[in-house]
Structure formats: structure tokens, C-alpha cells
C-alpha positions as CSV (number, residue, x, y, z in Angstrom):
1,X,-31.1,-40.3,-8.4
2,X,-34.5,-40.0,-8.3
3,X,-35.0,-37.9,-5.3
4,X,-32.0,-35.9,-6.4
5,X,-34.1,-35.3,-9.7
6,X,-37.1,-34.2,-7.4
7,X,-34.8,-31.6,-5.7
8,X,-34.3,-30.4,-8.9
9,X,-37.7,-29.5,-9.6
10,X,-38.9,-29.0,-5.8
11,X,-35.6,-27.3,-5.0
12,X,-37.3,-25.9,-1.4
13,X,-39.0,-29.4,-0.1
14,X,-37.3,-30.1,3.1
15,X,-38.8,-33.7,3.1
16,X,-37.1,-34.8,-0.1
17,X,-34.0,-33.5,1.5
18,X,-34.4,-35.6,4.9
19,X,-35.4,-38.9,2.8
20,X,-32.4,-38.3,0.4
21,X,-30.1,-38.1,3.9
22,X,-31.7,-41.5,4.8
23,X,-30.5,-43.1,1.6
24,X,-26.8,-41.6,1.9
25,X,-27.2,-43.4,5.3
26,X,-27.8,-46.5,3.9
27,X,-24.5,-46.0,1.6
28,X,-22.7,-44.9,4.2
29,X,-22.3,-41.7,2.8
30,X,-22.4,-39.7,6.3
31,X,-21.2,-36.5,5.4
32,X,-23.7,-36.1,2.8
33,X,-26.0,-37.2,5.0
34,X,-25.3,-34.5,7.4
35,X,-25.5,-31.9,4.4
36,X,-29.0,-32.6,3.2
37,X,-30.1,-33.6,6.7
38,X,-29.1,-29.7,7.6
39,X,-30.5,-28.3,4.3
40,X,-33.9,-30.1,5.6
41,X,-33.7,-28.5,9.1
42,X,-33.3,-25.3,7.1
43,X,-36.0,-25.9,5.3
44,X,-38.2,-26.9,8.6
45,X,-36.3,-26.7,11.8
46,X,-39.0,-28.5,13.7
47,X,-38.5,-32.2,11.8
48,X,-37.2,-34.2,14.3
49,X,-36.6,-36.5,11.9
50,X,-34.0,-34.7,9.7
51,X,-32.1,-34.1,13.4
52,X,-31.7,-38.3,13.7
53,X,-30.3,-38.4,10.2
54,X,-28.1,-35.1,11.0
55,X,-26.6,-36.7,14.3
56,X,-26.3,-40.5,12.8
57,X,-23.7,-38.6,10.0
58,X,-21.8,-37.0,12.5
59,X,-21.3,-39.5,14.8
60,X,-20.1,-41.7,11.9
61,X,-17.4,-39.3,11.1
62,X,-16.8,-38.5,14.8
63,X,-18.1,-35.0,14.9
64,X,-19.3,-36.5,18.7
65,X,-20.3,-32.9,20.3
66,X,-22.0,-32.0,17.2
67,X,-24.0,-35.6,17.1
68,X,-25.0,-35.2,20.7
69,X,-26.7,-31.8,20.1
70,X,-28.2,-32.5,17.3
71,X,-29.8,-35.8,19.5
72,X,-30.5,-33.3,22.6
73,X,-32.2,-31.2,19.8
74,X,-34.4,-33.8,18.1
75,X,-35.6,-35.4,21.5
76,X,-36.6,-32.1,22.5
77,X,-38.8,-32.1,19.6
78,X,-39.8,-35.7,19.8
79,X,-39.6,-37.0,23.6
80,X,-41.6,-40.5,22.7
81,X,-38.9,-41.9,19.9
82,X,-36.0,-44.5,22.5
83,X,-33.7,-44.0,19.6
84,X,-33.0,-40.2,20.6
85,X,-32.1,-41.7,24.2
86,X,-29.7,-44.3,22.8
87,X,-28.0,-42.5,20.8
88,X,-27.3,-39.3,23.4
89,X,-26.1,-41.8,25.9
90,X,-23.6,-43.4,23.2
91,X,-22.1,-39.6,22.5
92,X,-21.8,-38.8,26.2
93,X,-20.0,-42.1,26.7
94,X,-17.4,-41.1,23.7
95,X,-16.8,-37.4,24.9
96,X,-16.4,-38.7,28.7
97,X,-14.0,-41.1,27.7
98,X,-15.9,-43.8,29.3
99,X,-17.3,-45.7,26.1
100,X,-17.5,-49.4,27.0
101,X,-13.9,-51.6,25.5
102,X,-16.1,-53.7,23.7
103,X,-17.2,-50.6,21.5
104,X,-13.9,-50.5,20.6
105,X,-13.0,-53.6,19.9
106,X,-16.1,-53.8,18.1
107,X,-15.1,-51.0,15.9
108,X,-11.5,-52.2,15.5
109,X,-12.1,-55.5,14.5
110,X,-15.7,-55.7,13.3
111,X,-16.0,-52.8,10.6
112,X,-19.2,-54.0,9.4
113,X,-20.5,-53.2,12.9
114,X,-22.7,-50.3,11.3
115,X,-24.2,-53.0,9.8
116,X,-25.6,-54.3,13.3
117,X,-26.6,-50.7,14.1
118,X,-28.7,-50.5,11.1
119,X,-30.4,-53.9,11.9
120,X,-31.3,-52.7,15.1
121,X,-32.2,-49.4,15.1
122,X,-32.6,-47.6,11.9
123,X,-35.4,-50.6,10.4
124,X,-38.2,-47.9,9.4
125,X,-38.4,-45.1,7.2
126,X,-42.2,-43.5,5.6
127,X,-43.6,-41.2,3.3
128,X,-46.9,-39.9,2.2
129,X,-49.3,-39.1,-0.5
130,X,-52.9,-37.6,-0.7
131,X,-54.9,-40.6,0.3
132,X,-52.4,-42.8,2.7
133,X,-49.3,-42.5,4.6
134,X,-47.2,-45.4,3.9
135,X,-44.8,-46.8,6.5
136,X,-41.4,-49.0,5.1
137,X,-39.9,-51.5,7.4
138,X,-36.5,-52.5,5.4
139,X,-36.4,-55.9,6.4
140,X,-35.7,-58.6,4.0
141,X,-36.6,-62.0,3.2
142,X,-39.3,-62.1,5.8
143,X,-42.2,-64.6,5.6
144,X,-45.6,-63.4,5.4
145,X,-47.0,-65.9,8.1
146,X,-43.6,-64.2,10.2
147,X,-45.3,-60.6,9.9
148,X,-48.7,-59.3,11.8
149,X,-49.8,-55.5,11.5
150,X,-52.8,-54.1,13.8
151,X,-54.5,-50.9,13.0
152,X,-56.4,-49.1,15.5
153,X,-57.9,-45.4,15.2
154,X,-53.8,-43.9,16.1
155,X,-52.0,-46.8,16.5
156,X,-50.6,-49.5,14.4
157,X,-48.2,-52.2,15.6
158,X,-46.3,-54.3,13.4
159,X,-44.2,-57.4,14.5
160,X,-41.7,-59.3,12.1
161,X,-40.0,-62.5,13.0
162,X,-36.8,-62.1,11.7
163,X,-34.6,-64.7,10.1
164,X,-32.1,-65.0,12.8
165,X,-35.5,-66.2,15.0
166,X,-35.3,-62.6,16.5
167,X,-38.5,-60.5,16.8
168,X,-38.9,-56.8,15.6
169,X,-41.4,-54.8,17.1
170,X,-42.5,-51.3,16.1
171,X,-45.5,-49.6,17.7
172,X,-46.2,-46.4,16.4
173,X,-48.7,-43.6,18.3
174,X,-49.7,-41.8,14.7
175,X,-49.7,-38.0,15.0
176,X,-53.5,-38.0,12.9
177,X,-56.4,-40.5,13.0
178,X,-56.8,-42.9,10.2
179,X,-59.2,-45.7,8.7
180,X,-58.2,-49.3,9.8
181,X,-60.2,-51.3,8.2
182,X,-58.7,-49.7,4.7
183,X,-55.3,-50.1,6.2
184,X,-53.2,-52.9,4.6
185,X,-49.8,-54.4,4.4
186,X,-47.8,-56.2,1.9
187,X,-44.6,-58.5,2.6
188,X,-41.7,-58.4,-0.5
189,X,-38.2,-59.6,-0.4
190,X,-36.9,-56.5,0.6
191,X,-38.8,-55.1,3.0
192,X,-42.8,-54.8,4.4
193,X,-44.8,-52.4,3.2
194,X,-47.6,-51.0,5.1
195,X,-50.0,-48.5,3.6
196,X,-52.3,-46.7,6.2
197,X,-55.9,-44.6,4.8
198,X,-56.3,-41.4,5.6
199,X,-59.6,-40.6,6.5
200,X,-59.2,-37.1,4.4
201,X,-56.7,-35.4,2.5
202,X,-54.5,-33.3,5.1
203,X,-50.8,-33.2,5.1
204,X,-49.0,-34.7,8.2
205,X,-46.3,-32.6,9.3
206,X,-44.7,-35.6,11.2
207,X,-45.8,-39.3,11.4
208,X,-46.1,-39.5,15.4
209,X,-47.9,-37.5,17.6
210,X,-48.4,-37.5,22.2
211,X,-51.8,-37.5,22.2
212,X,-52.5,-33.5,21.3
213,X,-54.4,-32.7,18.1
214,X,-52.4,-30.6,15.8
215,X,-54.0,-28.4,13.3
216,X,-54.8,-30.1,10.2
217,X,-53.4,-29.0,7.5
218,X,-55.1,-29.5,3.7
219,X,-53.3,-31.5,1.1
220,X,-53.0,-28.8,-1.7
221,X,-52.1,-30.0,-4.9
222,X,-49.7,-27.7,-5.7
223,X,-45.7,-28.3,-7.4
224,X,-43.7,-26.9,-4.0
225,X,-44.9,-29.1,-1.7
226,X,-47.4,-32.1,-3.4
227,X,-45.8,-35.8,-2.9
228,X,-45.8,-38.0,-6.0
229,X,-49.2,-39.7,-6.8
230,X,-49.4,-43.6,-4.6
231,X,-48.2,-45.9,-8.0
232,X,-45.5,-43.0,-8.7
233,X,-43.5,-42.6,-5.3
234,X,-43.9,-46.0,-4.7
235,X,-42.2,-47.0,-7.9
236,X,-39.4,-44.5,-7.6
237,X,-39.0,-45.7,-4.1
238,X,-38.5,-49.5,-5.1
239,X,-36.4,-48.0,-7.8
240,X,-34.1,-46.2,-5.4
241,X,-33.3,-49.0,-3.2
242,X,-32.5,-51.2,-6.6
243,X,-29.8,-48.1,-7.5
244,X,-28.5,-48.2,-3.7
245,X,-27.9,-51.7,-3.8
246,X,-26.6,-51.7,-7.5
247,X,-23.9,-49.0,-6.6
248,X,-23.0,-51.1,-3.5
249,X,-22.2,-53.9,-5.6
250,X,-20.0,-52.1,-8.1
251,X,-18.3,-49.7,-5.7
252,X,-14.7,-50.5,-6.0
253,X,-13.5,-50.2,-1.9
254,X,-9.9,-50.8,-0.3
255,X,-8.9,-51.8,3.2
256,X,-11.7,-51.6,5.9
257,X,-14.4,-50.6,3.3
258,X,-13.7,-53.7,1.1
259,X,-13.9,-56.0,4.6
260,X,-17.1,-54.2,5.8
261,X,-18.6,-54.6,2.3
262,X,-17.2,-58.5,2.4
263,X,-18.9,-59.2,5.6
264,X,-22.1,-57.4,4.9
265,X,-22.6,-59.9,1.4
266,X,-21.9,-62.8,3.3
267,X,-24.3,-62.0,6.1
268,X,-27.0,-61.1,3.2
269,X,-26.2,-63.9,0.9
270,X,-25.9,-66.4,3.7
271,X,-28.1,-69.1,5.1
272,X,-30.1,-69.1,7.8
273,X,-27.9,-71.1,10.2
274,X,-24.8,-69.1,8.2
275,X,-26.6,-65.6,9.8
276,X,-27.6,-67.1,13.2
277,X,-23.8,-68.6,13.6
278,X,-22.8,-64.8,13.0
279,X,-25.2,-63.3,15.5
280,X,-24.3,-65.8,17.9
281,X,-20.8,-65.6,17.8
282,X,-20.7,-61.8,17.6
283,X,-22.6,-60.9,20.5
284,X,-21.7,-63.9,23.0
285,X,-17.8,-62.8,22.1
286,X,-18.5,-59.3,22.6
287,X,-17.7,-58.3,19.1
288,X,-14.3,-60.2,19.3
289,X,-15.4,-63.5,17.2
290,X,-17.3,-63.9,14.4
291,X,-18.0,-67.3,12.8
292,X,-20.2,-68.8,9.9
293,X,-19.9,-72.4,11.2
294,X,-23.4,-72.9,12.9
295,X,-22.7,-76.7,13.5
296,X,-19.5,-75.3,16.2
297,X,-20.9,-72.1,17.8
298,X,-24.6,-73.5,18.4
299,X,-23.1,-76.1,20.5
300,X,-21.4,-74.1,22.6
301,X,-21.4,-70.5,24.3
302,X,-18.7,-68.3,22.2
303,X,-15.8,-66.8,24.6
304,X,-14.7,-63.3,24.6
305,X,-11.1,-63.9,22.1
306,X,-9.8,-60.2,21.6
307,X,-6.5,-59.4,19.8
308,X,-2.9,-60.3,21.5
309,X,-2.3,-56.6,22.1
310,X,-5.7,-55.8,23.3
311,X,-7.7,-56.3,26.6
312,X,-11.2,-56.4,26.5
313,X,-12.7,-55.0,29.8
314,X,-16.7,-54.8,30.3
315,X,-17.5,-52.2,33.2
């Protein structure tokens, strides 16, 4: 809502377009995704960004050929993000009819598997203002002794200990210089926040860079194209992922969506040992089993179990 009030008065600001795309994403909501993802490419063809978010919605609603172009596209653009890689590999895998079985029987019989693919791949989002660019790592319930940031001149490197005993690593090769020792970060229950000084006011046209120097260009303070002030966009930001999560709760879902929705609060609302039995058993059994019961699956390795009329192959 609030971005979508933002478009209303900054109708031709292709990065409110590309962070509203990220939060249909997060609902799901794919083929909105891919329509402000390609209103933000229109906008600014060169955001490699919106290209992610425009081949993530059509993958989700198996538009395959159009998902791996848009991935060719956006690695074209940016060569040093893995996720462009990944994701072109999982396309040309569909459209060869080669994708690995336990895909499949992920997909058949695990619907909350975008879940898993948002856990490991789609953790980071950011946004700027004036006097800092502000990096968001949506992980929750981490502990503030489980998270370390470093800052260097065009670096920083974050590393989260997630509850499941997992590590997440993000390294990040920042497109502009900025002031370390005025960098910070702040752990909350729904994510990490880390807020990096600029050393002047200049717009960043992207938030990694390969070690050129791109023209800098001045942050003007004018209505098309001026972020929010730091307390503002930070606020409606908190505020947006309150709404997401409030219209999750209340969205009234049948059939798969109700099960996926089912499995993703009892993964969030669940104990520690309650998550680790489910990451256990989900990836040991190749997507066929999953299981809350920590005190049976941590004793034990979990065996592949697929459906009676299925055969789970692994080439």
C-alpha cells in the first residue's frame, strides 16, 4: 500500500516499481510481480535487478522461455550476482525436459517448497536515501551475538547464524565507496538491518559494482526521483512487511494454497528442534518426507519415501 501510494505520486520511478515487484514476491503474487517488474525495466532497462524479480514471476507461473531470457538478460547486465546462474540452469533444465525427479516430487508433494527457495536465495533486498544506502536481510528471530557485519571502503560482509544452526553469508562488492566506521547494523525480529554512510550525497544507480568507477551522479532533491527521508522509508518499510504478513494471515486459500500457507506457519511458529526436524527431514528425503518430530529424525538419517505411484530417480 504504501509503495503503491508512492506510485501514485512518483508515477515514473522505476525503483518503486522494482521494490513493489519484490513484495508481490513475497505474497506470491507472481504475475503482478512480472507486471511492475516490466513497468521498472521500462522505466530503466539497465536494472538488473527488476530482470531477477521479472524472471522469478514467470518461472512461478511457468512462463519457462520467458524466465530464462529475462535471467540470460539480467546476468548480462550483472555477471558477479550466482543467483542469475542458478536460476538459468533451473529453466534450461525445465525446457530440456531433463529437470531432476526430485524437483518434481518436491513440487507435487511439498507446495510450500517456494518457501525453501525464498530461504535460500531471495534473503536480501535494499534501498537508499540521501545520506546512506541501507541493505535488509529478511531473516527472522536471529540473535545479535549470531550476526557479524564488516565494512571496508567497497565491501561489506554480513554473516547470520540461522536458527536451524545454518550460516548465511552475503558479501557484497558495493558499486560506490562509503564510510565504515559510520556504517552500522541493527538486529530486530524480523530481519537485520544494515545501514551503510555515504561519504556524499550521489545517487547509486545499482548497489554492486566490478571494480569500474561509474559516474557519480548527485542526489537532487527533487519529487520524480528523491527517496523518502532515512526515519520516513524506513518506517513505511517496517510498515509494509506488517501489511504483507497481516494479509497473509487473513487470506482465505483452498487446496494447495491453504497447505502451503499451513506448512509455512508451522515452520514460522515452530521451535527450534520443530524447524531443524523439518530441514532435516526434507532435504535427507529428497523432498519426499517432512516431519516435526526432532526426537525421531535427529536420530536417524531420513530415507527417500515418495508416493506409491511415483518413482523418485536422482540422475
Amino acid at each position: 500500500q504504501e509503495l503503491t501510494t508512492a506510485l501514485e505520486k512518483n508515477p515514473d520511478d522505476a525503483e518503486y516499481y522494482c521494490q513493489r515487484a519484490y513484495a508481490h514476491i513475497l505474497l506470491q503474487k507472481y504475475a503482478d510481480a512480472v507486471a511492475d517488474a516490466k513497468k521498472s525495466l521500462e522505466l530503466n532497462p539497465s536494472n538488473a535487478v527488476a530482470l531477477l524479480r521479472k524472471g522469478l514471476g514467470e518461472y512461478h507461473i511457468k512462463n519457462y522461455a520467458s524466465a530464462l531470457e529475462s535471467f540470460r538478460e539480467g546476468q548480462r547486465l550483472d555477471n558477479v550476482d550466482d543467483t542469475f546462474t542458478i536460476w538459468i540452469k533451473r529453466c534450461e533444465e525445465t525446457l530440456n525436459g531433463k529437470r531432476n525427479h526430485i524437483y518434481l516430487i518436491r513440487d507435487l508433494i511439498c507446495p510450500f517448497f517456494p518457501l525453501f527457495l525464498f530461504f535460500f536465495f531471495f534473503r536480501y533486498d535494499w534501498y537508499q536515501t540521501e545520506s546512506q544506502v541501507i541493505v535488509t536481510i529478511m531473516i527472522k528471530n536471529a540473535q545479535k551475538d549470531d550476526v557479524s557485519v564488516q565494512f571496508s571502503e567497497k565491501e561489506m560482509n554480513a554473516s547470520v547464524r540461522l536458527p536451524s544452526g545454518e550460516d548465511y553469508n552475503l558479501k557484497l562488492v558495493l558499486l560506490h565507496s562509503i564510510v565504515p566506521e559510520q556504517s552500522t547494523f541493527k538486529v530486530l525480529s524480523t530481519k537485520v538491518e544494515i545501514k551503510m554512510k555515504k561519504p556524499e550525497a550521489v545517487r547509486w544507480e545499482k548497489l554492486e559494482g566490478q571494480g569500474d568507477s561509474p559516474k557519480l551522479k548527485q542526489f537532487t532533491p527533487d519529487t520524480q526521483h528523491l527517496y523518502p527521508s532515512s526515519s520516513h522509508y524506513t518506517r513505511n518499510w517496517d510498515k509494509l512487511v506488517v501489511e504483507i504478513k497481516e494479509e497473509e494471515k487473513n487470506e482465505k486459500l483452498e487446496g494447495d494454497a491453504a497447505l502451503n500457507k499451513l506448512f509455512q506457519q508451522i515452520y514460522s511458529d515452530g521451535t527450534d528442534e520443530v524447524k531443524r526436524a523439518m530441514n532435516k527431514s526434507f532435504m535427507e528425503s529428497g523432498g519426499t518426507v517432512l516431519s516435526t518430530n526432532w526426537s525421531d529424525v535427529g536420530k536417524r538419517k531420513v530415507e527417500v519415501n515418495p508416493p506409491d505411484d511415483m518413482e523418485w530417480k536422482k540422475f
